[in-house]
C-alpha positions as CSV (number, residue, x, y, z in Angstrom):
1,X,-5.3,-10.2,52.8
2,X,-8.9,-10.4,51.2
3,X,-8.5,-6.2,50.7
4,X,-4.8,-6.6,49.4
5,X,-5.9,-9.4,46.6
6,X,-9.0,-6.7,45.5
7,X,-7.2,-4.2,45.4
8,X,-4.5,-6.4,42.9
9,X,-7.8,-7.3,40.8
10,X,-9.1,-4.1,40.7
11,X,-5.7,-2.6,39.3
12,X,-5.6,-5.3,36.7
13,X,-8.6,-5.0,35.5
14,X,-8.4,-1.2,35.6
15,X,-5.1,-1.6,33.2
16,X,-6.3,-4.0,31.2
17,X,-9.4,-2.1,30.5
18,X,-7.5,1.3,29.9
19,X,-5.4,-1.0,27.2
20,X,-8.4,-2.4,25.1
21,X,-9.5,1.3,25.3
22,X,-6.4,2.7,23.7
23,X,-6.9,0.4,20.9
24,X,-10.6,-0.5,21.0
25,X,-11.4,3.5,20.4
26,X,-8.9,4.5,17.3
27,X,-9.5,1.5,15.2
28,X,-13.2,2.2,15.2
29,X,-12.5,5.8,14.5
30,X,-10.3,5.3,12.1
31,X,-12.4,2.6,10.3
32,X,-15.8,3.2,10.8
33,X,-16.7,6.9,12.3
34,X,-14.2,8.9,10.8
35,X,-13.9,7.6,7.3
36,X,-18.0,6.9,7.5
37,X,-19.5,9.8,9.2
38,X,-16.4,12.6,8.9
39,X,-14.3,11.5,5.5
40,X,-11.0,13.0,4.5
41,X,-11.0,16.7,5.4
42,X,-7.1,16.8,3.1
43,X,-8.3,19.5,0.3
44,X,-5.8,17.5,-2.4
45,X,-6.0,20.0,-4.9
46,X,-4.8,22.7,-2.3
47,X,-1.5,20.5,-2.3
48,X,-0.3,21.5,-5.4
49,X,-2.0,21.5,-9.3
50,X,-0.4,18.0,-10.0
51,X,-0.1,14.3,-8.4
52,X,2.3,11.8,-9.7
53,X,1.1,7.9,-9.6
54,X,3.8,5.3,-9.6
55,X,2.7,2.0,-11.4
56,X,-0.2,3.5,-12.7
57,X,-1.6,1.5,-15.8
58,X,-3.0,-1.3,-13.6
59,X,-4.7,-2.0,-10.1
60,X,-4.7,0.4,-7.1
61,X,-2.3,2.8,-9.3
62,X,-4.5,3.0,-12.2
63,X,-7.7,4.0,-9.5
64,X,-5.1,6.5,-7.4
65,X,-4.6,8.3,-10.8
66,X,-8.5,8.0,-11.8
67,X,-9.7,9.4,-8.3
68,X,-6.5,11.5,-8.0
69,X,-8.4,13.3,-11.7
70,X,-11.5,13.1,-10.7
71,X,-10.8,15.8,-8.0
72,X,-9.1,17.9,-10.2
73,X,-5.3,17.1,-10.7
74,X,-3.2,16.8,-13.5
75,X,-1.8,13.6,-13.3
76,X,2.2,12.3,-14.1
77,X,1.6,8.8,-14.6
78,X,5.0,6.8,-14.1
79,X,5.0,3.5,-15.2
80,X,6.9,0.6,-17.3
81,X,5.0,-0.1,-20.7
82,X,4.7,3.2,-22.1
83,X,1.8,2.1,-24.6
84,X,-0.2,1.2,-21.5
85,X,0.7,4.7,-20.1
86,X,-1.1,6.5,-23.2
87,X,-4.2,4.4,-22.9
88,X,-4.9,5.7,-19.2
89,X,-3.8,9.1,-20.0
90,X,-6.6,8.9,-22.7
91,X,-9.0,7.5,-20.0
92,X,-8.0,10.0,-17.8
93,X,-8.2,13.3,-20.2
94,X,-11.4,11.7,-21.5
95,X,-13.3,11.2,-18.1
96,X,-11.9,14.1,-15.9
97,X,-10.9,16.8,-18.6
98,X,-7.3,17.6,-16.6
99,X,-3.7,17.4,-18.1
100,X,-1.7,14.1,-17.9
101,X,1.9,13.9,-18.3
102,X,3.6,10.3,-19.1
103,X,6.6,9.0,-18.0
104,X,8.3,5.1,-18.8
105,X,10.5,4.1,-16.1
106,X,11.4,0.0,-15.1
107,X,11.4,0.5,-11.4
108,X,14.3,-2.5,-10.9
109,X,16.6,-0.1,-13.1
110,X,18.8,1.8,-11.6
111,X,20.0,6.1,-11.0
112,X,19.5,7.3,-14.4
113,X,15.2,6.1,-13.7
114,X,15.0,9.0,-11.4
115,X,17.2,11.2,-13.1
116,X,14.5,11.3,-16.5
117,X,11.6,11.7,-13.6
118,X,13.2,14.5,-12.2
119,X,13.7,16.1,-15.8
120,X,10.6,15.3,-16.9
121,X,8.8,16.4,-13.9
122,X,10.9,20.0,-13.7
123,X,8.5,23.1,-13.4
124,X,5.3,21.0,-12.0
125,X,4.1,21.6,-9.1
126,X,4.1,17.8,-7.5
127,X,1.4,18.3,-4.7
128,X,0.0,14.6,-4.3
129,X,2.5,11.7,-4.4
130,X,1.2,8.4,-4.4
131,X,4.2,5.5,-4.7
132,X,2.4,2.4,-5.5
133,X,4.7,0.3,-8.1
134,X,6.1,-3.0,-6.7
135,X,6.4,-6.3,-7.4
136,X,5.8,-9.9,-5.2
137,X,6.3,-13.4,-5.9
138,X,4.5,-15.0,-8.8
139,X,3.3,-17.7,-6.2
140,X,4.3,-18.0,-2.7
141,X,6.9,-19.9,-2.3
142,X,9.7,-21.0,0.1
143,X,12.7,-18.6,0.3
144,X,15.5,-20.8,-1.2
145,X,13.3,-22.1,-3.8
146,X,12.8,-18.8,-4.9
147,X,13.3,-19.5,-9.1
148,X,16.4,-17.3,-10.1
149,X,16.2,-16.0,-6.2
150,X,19.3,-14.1,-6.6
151,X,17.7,-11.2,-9.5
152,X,14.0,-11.7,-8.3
153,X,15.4,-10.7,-4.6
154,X,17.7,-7.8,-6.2
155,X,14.5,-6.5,-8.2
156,X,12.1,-7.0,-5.2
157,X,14.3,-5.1,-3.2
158,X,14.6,-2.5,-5.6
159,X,11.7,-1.8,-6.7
160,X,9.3,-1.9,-3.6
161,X,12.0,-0.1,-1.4
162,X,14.1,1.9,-3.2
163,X,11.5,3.9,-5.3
164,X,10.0,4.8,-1.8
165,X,13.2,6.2,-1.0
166,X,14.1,7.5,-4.3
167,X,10.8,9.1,-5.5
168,X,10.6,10.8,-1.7
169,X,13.8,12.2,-2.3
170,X,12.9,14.0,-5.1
171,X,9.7,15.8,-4.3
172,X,9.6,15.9,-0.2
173,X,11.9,19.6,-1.0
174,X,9.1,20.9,-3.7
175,X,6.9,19.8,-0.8
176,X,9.0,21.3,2.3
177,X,9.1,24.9,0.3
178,X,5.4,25.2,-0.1
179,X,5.1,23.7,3.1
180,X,2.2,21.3,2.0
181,X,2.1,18.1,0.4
182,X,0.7,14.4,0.6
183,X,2.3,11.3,0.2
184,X,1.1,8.1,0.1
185,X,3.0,5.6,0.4
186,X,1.4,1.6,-1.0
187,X,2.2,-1.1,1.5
188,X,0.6,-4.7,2.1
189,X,-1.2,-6.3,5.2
190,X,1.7,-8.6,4.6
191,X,4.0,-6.4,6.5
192,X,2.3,-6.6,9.8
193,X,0.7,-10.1,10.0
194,X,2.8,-13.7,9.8
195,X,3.4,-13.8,6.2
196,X,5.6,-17.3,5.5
197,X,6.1,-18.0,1.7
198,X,6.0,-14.0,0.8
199,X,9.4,-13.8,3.5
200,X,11.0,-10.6,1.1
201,X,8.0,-8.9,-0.5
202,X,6.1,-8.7,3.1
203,X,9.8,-7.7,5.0
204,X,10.1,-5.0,1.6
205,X,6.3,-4.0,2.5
206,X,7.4,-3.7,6.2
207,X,10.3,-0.8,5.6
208,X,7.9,0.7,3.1
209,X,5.0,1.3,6.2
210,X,8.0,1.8,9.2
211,X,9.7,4.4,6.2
212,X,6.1,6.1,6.0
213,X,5.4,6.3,10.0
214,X,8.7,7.9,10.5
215,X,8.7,10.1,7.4
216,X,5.1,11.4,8.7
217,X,6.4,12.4,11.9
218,X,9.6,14.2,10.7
219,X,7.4,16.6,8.5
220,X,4.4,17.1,10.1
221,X,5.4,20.5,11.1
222,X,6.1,21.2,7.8
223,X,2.4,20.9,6.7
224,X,3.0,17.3,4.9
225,X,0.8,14.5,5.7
226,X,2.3,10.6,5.0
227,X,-0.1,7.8,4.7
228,X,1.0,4.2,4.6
229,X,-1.8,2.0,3.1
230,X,-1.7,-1.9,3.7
231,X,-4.1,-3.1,1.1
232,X,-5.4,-7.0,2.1
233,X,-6.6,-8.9,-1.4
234,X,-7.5,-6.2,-4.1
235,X,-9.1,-7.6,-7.6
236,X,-5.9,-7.2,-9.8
237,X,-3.1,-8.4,-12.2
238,X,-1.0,-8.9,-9.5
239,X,-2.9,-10.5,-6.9
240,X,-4.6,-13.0,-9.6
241,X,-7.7,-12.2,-8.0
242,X,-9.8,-11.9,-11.0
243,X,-13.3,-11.2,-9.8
244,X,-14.0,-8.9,-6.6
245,X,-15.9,-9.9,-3.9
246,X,-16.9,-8.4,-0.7
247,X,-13.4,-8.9,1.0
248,X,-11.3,-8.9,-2.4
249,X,-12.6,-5.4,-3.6
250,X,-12.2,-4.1,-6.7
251,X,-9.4,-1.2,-7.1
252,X,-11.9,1.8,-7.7
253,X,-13.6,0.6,-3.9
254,X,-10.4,0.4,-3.0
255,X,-9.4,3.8,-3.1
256,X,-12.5,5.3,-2.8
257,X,-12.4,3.9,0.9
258,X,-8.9,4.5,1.2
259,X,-8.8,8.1,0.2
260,X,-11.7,8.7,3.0
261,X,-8.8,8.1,5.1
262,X,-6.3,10.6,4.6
263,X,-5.9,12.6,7.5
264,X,-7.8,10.0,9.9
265,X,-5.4,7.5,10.0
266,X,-1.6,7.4,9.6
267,X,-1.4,3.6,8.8
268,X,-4.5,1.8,7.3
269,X,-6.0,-1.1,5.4
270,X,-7.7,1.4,3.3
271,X,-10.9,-0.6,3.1
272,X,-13.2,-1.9,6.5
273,X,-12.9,-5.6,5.5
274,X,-9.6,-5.9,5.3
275,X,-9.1,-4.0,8.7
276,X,-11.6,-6.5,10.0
277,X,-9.1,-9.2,8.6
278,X,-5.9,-7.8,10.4
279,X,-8.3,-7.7,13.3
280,X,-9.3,-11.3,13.3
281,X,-5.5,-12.8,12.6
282,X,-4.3,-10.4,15.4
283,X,-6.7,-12.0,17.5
284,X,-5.4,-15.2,16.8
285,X,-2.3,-14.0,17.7
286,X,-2.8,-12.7,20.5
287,X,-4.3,-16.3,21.7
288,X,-1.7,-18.5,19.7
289,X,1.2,-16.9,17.8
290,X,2.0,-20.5,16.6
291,X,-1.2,-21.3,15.6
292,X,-1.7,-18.0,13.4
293,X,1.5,-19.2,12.0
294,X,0.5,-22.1,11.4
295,X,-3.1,-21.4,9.6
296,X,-0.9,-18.9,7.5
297,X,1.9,-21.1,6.4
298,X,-1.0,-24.2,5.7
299,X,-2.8,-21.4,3.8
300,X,0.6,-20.2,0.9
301,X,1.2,-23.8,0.9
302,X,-2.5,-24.4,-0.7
303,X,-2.7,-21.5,-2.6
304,X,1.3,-22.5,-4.1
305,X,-0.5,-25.9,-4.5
306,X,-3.1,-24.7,-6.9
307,X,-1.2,-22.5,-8.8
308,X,1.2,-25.1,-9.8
309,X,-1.7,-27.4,-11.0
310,X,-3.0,-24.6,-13.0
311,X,0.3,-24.6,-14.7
312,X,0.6,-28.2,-15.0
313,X,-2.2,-28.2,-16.4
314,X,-2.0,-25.6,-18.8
315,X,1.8,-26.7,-19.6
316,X,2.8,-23.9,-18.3
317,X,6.1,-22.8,-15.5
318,X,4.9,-21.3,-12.8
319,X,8.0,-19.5,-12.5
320,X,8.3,-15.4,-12.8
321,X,7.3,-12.4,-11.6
322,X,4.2,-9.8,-11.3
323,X,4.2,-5.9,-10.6
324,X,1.4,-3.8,-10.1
């Protein structure tokens, strides 16, 4: 009986310890070895002679399109406010002496937004496409007390998942016919830890990174590589973070890190602390599911708390919107 119940302990432990292998080993590959020691071995400018940014006068776009220049790519920067699209390509022609092409499109619009892309983009060769323009909640909040739920939902929706699809759409072919290419496609950590108070913009964040992994593995053999990156708190308009810290980088770290990625890992944070934060609330997880829920519901409620004071006392709503 004694040799039966080793041998049952011995196989458990076996499995259990072949488990935290299988994820113990990738994650610090992916995070520390590969992007530290190795770094990206993708040549981007072998991809094609231009990249096209999505969201690109502001945050993680704006940095995408900088560091996207900065190796040697023309840049199509695709954005709302056109005058905010001139000022980067100035920055950009200024810093990194390549070609910029600009491009005003409201992502929450509908058909005809891709159809001016597409004209607009006709002849260039799209090597690098990075689809990074969305939009969240202006504060978390509860889903039915979502202020005018019914259009904020409809222009969630359609701007954080429908561009993905949309933008793919049009220059995956370009990519298929050389038979290389990079996409990458801008999630959130939202989409893959308990995210109460964000319910739509982390489930919209969740097709974007299951619409990546899939993507990735349909054209691998065609020479394209698909990255989803789930940023955790970036320094930018749309987070409100207004000063970076260690774990709320700034954009430019941001995608520095996050570019040393590409071809490492499939799905990523993009930047060590934040993978050390999906770590920790896994963790948690793993011990409690209710409590991580918990801490994360206790925390939107304090951060919807303080923004709402701010308001107050600035006589402000705290009602509306944010994009990157």
């Amino acid at each position: 009986m004694a040799n039966a119940y080793d041998i049952f302990s011995g196989v458990c432990v076996f499995v259990v310890s072949v488990q935290l292998l299988r994820k113990v080993f990738p994650w610090i590959y992916e995070n520390l070895l590969g992007p530290k020691l190795f770094g990206s071995a993708v040549k981007l400018r072998e991809m094609g002679s231009w990249a096209l940014v999505t969201g690109a006068t502001d945050g993680i776009g704006k940095a995408y399109a900088k560091a996207l220049a900065k190796k040697g790519l023309n840049v199509v920067l695709v954005s709302r406010t056109l005058s905010k699209l001139e000022d980067v390509a100035k920055e950009i022609e200024s810093e990194s002496k390549v070609q910029t092409k600009v491009i005003a499109a409201d992502f929450t619009g509908g058909a005809e937004i891709y159809e001016t892309i597409a004209k607009q983009t006709t002849g260039l060769e799209i090597g690098v496409l990075v689809n990074n323009v969305g939009m969240s909640y202006a504060n978390p909040e509860r889903f039915l007390e979502l202020p005018e739920q019914e259009k904020l939902v409809a222009n969630l929706i359609t701007c954080n998942i429908f561009s993905v699809t949309r933008m793919c759409s049009l220059f995956l072919p370009g990519m298929v016919e050389r038979r290389k290419g990079v996409v990458i496609n801008i999630s959130s950590l939202s989409a893959v830890i308990p995210a109460p108070m964000l319910t739509v913009y982390a489930a919209s964040k969740a097709f974007v990174d299951k619409f990546s992994d899939d993507l990735a593995t349909e054209y691998a053999k065609h020479g394209i590589l698909v990255q989803s990156v789930l940023p955790g708190p970036v320094a930018t308009n749309m987070s409100k973070i207004r000063r970076s810290t260690w774990m709320a980088c700034s954009p430019k770290s941001f995608v520095s890190n996050a570019l040393s990625t590409l071809g490492i890992a499939r799905h990523t944070t993009g930047y060590y602390p934040h993978s050390l934060l999906q770590l920790s609330i896994d963790m948690l997880g793993f011990v409690s599911p209710a409590v991580s829920r918990k801490i994360t519901l206790k925390t939107m409620e304090n951060i919807r708390a303080r923004a709402v004071k701010r308001a107050v006392s600035k006589g402000e709503s705290s009602k509306g919107e944010s994009s990157k």
